[in-house]
N, C-alpha and C positions, 0 to 999 in steps of 0.2 A: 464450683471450686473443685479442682481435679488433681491429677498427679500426670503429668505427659513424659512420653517418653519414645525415643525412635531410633533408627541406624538408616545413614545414606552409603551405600557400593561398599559395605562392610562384612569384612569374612563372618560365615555366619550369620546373618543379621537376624532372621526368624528367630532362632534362639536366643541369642544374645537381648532382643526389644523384651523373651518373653523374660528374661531373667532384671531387664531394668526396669519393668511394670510390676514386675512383682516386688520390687523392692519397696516400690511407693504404694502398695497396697493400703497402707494407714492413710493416703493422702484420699485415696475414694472406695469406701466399703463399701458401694453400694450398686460395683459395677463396675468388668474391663471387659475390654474390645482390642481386638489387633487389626491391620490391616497394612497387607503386600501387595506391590506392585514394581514391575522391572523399570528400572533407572538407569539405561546406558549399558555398558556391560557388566552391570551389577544389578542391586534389586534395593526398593525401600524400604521401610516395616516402620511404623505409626504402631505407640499402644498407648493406652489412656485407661487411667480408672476413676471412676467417677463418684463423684460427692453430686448425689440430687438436692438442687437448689432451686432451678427453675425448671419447668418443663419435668416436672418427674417421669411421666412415660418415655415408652422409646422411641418415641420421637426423638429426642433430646440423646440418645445415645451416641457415645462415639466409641474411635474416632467416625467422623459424617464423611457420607460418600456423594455427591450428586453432582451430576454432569460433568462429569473429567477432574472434580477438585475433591481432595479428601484432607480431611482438616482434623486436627488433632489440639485441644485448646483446653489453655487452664485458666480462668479468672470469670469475672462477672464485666458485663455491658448497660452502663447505668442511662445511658441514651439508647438502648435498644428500641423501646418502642418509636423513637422520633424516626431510628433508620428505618425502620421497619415499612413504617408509611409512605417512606421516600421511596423506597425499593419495592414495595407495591405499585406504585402510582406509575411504577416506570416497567413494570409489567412482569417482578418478580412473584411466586406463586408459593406458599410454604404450608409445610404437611401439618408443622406441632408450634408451638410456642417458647421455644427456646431460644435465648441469644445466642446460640452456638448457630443454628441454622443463619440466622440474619449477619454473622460477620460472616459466612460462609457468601452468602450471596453480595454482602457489601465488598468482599476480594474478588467477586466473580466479574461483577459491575466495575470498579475502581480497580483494584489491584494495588500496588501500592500509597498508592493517593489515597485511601481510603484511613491510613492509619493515622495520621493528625484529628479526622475524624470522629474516631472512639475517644469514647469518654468511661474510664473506666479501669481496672485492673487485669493483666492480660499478659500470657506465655501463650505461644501458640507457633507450629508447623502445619503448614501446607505446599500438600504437594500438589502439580498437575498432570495429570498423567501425558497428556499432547506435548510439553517443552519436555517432560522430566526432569523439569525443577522441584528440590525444596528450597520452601521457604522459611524459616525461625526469626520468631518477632518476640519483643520484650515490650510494657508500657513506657509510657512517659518519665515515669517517676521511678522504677525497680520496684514495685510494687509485690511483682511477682515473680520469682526466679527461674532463668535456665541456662543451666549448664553445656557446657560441648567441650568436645574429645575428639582431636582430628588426631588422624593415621595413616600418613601416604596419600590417596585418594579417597578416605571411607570418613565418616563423621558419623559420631555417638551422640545424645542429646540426650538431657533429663531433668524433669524438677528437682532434682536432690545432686548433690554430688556425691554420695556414699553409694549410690546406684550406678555411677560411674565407675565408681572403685569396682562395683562388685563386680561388672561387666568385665574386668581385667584382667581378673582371677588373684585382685588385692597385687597388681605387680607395679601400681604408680607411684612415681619418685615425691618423696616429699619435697615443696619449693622454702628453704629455709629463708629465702626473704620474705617470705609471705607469715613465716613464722617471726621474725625479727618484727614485721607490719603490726601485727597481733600482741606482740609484747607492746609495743609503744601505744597502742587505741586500747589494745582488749578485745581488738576485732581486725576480721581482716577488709581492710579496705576493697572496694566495690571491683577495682583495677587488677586486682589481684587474685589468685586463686592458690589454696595450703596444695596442690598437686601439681609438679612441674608443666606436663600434656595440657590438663583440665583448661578453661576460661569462664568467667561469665559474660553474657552476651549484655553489653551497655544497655542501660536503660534508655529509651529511647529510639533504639536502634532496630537494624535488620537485617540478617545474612542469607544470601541466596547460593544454596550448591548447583551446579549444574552437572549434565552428566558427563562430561570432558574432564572433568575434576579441577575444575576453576572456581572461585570463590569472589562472588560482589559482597560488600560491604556498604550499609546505606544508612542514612539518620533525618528521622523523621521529626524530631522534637531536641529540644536544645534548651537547657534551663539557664545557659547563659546568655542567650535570646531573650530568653521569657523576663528573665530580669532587668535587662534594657530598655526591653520593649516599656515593661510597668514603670521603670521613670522615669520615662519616656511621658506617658499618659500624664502621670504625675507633675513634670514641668510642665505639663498643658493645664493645667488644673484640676484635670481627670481625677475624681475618687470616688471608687468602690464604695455601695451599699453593705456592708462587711456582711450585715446581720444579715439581711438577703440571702447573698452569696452561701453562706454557711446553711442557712436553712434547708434553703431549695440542692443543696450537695447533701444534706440528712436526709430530707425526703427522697431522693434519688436512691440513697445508699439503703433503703428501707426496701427496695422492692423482692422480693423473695415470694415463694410459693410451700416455706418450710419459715418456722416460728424464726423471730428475731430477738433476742435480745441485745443489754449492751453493758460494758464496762462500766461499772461506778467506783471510781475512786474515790468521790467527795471535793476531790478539785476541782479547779476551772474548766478542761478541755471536757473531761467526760460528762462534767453536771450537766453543763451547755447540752451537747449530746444527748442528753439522755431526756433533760426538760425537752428539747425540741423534738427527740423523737415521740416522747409521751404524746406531744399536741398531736403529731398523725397517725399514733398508734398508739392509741390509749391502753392503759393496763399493762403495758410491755415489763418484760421483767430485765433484772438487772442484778449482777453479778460485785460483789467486793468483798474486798479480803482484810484478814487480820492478822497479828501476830501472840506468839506467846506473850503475857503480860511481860515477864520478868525480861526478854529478850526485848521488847518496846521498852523497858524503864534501860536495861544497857546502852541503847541503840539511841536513847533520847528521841525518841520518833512521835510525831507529834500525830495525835488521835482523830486518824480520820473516817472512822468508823463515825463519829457522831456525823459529819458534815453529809455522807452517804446517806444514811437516816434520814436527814433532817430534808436534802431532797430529793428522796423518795417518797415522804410522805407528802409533800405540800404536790408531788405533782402525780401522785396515784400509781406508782413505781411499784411492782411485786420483786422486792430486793431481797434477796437469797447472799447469806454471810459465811463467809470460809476463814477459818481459823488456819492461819500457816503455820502448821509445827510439823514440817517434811522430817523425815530421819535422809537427811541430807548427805548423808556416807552411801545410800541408794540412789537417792536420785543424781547425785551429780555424774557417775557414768550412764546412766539414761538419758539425761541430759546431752551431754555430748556426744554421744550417738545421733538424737534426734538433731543437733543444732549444726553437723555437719562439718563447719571446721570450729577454730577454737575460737569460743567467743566467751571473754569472762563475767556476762551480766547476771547476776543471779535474778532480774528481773524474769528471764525466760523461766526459772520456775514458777512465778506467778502465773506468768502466763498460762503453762501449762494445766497447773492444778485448776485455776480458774476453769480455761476450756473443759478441761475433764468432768466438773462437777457439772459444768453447761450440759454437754452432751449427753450424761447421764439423764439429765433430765429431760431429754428428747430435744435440747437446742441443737440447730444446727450451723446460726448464722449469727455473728455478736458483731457491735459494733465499736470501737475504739477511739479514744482521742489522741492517739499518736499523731505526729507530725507539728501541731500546733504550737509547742515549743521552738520547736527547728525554725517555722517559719515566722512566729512573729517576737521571736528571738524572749521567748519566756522561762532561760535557764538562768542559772543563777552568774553560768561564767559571761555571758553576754553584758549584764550588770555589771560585774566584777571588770571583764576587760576596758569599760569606759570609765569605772572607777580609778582604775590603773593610769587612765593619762591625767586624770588630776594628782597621783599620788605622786608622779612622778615629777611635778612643781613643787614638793615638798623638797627645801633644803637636804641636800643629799646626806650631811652628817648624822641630821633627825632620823632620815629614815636608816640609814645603818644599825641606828642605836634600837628602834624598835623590831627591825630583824632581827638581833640577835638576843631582844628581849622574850619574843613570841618564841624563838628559839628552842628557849628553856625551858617553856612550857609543855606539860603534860599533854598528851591528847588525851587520857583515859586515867581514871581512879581503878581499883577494884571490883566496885562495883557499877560505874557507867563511864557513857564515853562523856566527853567534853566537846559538842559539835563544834561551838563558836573559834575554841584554839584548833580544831582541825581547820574550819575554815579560812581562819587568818594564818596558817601555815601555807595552806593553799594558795591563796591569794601572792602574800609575801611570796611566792616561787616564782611567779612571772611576771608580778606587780612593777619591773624596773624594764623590762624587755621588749625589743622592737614588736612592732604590730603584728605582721603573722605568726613571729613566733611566740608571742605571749598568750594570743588567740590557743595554739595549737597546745601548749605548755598548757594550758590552763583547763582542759579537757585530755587529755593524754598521761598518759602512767610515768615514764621516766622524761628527764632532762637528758639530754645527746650525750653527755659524760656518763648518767648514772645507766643508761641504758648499753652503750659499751662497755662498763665494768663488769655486765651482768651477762654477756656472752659472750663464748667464743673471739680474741681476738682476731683468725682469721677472716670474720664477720662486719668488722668496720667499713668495708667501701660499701657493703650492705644497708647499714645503717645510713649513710650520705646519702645512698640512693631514698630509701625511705623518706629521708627530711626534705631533701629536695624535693620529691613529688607532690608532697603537703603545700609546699610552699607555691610548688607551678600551681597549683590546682586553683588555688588562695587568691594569685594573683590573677587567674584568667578572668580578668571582665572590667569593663569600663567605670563600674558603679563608683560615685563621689560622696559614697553614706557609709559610714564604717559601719552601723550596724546591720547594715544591708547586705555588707561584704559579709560578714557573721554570718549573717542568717543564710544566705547564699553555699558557703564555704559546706556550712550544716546539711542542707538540703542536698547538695553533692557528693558528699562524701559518709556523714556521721547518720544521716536519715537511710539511705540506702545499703551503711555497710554495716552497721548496728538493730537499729530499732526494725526498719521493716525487716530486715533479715530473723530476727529471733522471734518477731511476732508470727512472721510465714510456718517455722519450723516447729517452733511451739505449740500452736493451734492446730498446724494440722496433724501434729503428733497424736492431738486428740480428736483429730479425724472433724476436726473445728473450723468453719471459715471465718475468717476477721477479717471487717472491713473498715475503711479506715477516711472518714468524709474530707479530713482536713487534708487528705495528701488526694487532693482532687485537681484537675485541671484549673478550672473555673475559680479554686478557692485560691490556690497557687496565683495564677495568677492576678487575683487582686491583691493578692500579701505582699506582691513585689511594687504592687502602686502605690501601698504605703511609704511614707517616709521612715527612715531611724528614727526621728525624733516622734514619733507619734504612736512606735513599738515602745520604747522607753522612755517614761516620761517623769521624771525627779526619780525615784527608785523602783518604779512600779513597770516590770517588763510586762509585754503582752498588753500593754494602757490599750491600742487600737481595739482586741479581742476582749478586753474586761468591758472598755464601752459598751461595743455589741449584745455583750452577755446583759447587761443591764437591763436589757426590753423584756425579758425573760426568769432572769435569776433575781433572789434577795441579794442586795448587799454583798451580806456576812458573810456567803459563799464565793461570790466575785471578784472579793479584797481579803479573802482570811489568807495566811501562812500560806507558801509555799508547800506542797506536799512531795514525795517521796514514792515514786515505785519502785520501791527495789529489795532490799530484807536486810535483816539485821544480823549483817558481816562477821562485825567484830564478837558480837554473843557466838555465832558457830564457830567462829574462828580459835576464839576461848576453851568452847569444851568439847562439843562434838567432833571437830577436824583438825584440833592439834593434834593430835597421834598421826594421821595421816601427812600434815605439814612435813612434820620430821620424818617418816620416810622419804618422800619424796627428795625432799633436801638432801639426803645422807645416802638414798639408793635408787634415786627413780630414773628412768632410762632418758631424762633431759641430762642430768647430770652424769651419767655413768658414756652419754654417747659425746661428751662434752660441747654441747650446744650451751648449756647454763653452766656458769660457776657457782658451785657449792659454797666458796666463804661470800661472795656476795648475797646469796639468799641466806647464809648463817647471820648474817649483819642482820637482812632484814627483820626476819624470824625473830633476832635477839632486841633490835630496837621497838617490834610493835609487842612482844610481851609486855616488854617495861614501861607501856604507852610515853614512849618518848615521843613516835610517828607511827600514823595510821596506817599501815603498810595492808591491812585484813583482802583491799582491793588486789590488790598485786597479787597478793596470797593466791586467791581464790583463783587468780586469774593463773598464776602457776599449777594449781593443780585441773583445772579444765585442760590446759595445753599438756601434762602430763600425759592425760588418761585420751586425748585425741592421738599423743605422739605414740603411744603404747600399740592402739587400734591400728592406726597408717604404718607401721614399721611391724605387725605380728605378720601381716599378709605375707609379706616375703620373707618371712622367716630373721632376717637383718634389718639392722636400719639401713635406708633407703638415701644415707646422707649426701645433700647436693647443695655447695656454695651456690651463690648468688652468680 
């Protein structure tokens, strides 16, 4: 796991790669490289800094030069050894033991046909010096990020996009749709980039520069394929070994030449995780987290420190406990620094503290149970939206009358929140609403009304654009299984433009790799030959994965509660960051550049004190985009303001 970074026929480019490799230096302390070569009537420049994971000699150094191809590459190759052998037997010859040399010679061999191939997580440019092409490649999944910045004939590229910025001299326009995107998720969707220039490169995908200054565009993997394909299978009768599948993706995701641990939440995805990993790597350790007492009694968060315990010990687990009690008035512009654009999950401080305390302890490489929700739809709103077509047989008068009962209900006392009436508030917002918009409504911050009262009117055809790409996205694919659509919609959109993105930024803030088994190929696509009905089965999401768990896990663990990564909002929201809230609202440069209206967030502000509504989310989420807007607009001295 690495930090890449380059310039294609770019003024300057020598300088400029060595000022975007340096930027990503937290991404590999352990090692950078540059490397020049003429491109046409310009020049290349590949830099890279490396996180030793496999191959710690230098062998393994990049960026790798051999026979005309120089390659520049950030992720792990969890089929490496399989290629290896192929590419041997067919008369390749290698110096060290890294998977950086073997996708080096699997592009040498194949070329682009090679990338359905890997199996694994992966950013990477290669160049050849005979065409004078480059080439920039992304995984299957967005696994792993890169950015580009074209200009005339010249292209920028980087793991980070604040490394872009900086390549610019801070002079890139802010894109305020991308900002409107971010108020409605809390993130910015995958399509979209917070810097007018900037993009990211699709997951899946591959762009070739040439040296004419043409530009091919190509896509190797197709998750609305993959999804067809699997009910495809699935009306053959085809179904996936779940437990298998999941196994042999942990043992895969285990190979390293530096320690491993993994995430223990205590819940389903990481137990699973963690019991499986203990079988092939016994004694492994494992990482989880806690909260202040008083801030868990506000927060009503239910105690998953015992369930962590409980197995760790049954399966010989060296589990190491982190107490979260951040002074959260510091971290959160560290935060947003690290996390690039504005993303309002305070989960990414978990993250972070997590890795950091790993690192500290000579970890290099942890393992996660992200994605397993996304795919086999084990959120709470996936439930809730099929709940919603029963609710909606309810006599319409009936349910009027309980809307506007729940209504008047409290979210919060003085001293705790009330989960159950934040959840039926929740619920009751989309519970009546057609299918993709109650899907989107039921995960997302504002309703289309409350989210235009909240910016700028010049911002509304903004906002239409915004809904409507939700909606095309929503609607792209054949599937006849709504929860499949869900699960599908998630993996598109809310897995690559949320969770893998804060887990990438997070971890490697702390110079940390996460990997991540469930957002595997192999696992992927057997979750899509499940049916809905066999994801959610009477109330119990994830029925398919709690099965599987069962060869493995007690019980108690595989049917307890729901758990929670995330912190407890409304406790910081209360004492720590209400000072800061009311600046922002009353001075902060959303409101003074009139992007946000000041009495719409006075409303909010004033209705989640009174716990009338939970607003703590939104909160939070206004002050990340603050302290991002502050950063992107100091560069040029002004704000950078650009409609849609």
């Amino acid at each position: 796991m690495c930090g890449i970074a380059g310039t294609y026929r770019w003024p300057d480019g020598k300088i400029v790669t060595d000022r975007l490799t340096e930027t990503l230096a937290h991404r590999g302390p352990d090692g950078a490289g540059r490397y020049g070569h003429p491109a046409g009537d310009g020049e290349v420049q590949l830099g890279h800094r490396r996180l030793s994971i496999i191959d710690l000699s230098e062998t393994g150094a990049q960026p790798m030069v051999s026979g005309g191809l120089a390659l520049t590459y950030n992720g792990e190759l969890y089929n490496a050894p399989e290629l290896r052998a192929e590419l041997e037997a067919a008369g390749a010859r290698f110096r060290g033991t890294s998977d950086t040399e073997v996708l080096l010679e699997a592009w040498r061999r194949w070329g682009t046909d090679c990338l359905p191939r890997l199996r694994g997580m992966f950013a990477f440019g290669v160049f050849d010096e005979r065409t004078g092409e480059l080439v920039l490649v992304r995984d299957q999944l967005g696994i792993k990020p890169l950015f580009l910045l074209r200009r005339g004939e010249g292209l920028a590229f980087a793991s980070e996009l604040k490394a872009l910025a900086g390549a610019t001299g801070g002079k890139l326009e802010v894109d305020h749709a991308a900002l409107v995107a971010s108020l409605l998720y809390y993130w910015v969707p995958d399509s979209r980039c917070a810097f007018r220039e900037a993009e990211k490169l699709p997951p899946g995908s591959w762009l070739k520069c040439r040296p004419d200054g043409s530009i091919e565009r190509g896509r190797f993997w197709n998750l609305k394929d993959v999804a067809a394909e699997g009910r495809a299978r699935a009306l053959a009768g085809e179904q996936p070994d779940l437990a298998a599948v999941v196994e042999e993706s942990t043992r895969r995701h285990l190979l390293s030449d530096v320690p491993v641990a993994t995430f223990l939440s205590g819940g389903l995805d990481s137990s699973y995780l963690t019991a499986l990993a203990a079988r092939h790597q016994p004694g492994i350790s494992a990482y989880t987290i806690g909260f202040r007492a008083e801030d868990a009694r506000f927060e009503a968060m239910p105690d998953d420190l015992r369930y962590a315990r409980q197995v760790a010990e049954r399966f010989g687990v060296d589990l190491h406990e982190i107490e979260i009690a951040p002074n959260v008035l510091d971290l959160l512009p560290q935060m947003t620094y690290h996390l690039d654009e504005p993303i309002g999950d305070p989960a990414a401080i978990n993250t972070f503290l997590i890795c950091t305390a790993a690192r500290e302890a000579g970890v290099k490489v942890m393992l996660s149970g992200m994605g397993a929700d996304e795919l086999f739809a084990g959120y709470r709103k996936h439930l809730a939206n099929l709940l919603a077509l029963r609710y909606q047989r309810v006599p319409r008068p009936l349910r009027r009358g309980v809307s506007a009962a729940v209504d008047r209900l409290p979210v919060a006392t003085s001293r705790r929140g009330l989960r159950s009436v934040r959840f039926a508030k929740r619920f009751l917002s989309f519970a009546d609403l057609p299918e993709e918009t109650a899907f989107r409504r039921s995960y997302t911050m504002y309703d289309q009304d409350e989210l235009l009262a909240l910016i700028d009117p010049d911002l509304a055809g903004t906002v239409d654009d915004v809904l409507t790409e939700h909606a095309d996205v929503y609607a792209d694919n054949e599937l006849d299984d709504f929860v499949n659509r869900m699960c599908l919609g998630d993996a598109r959109m809310f897995l690559p433009g949320l969770n893998l993105t804060y887990t990438d930024r997070s971890s490697m803030a702390a110079s940390t790799e996460v990997r991540v088994p469930y957002v595997d190929v192999e696992v992927v696509k057997a979750a899509f030959t499940v049916p809905g009905d066999r994801k959610i089965v009477g109330r119990q999401g994830k029925a398919v994965l709690k099965e599987a768990a069962t060869s493995i896990l007690p019980r108690e663990i595989v049917y307890r509660p729901k758990g929670l990564f995330s912190a407890p909002l409304r406790a910081w929201m209360s004492r720590d960051l209400a000072p800061l809230v009311r600046e922002v609202v009353n001075d902060g440069e959303l409101v003074r550049s009139g992007f946000l209206r000041r009495d719409a967030l006075k409303r909010m502000v004033a209705e989640d004190a009174a716990g009338q509504q939970d607003f703590s989310k939104h909160l939070w989420h206004v002050l990340t985009l603050e302290y991002w807007y502050r950063d992107a607009t100091s560069g040029s001295g002004q704000s950078t303001r650009q409609t849609a």
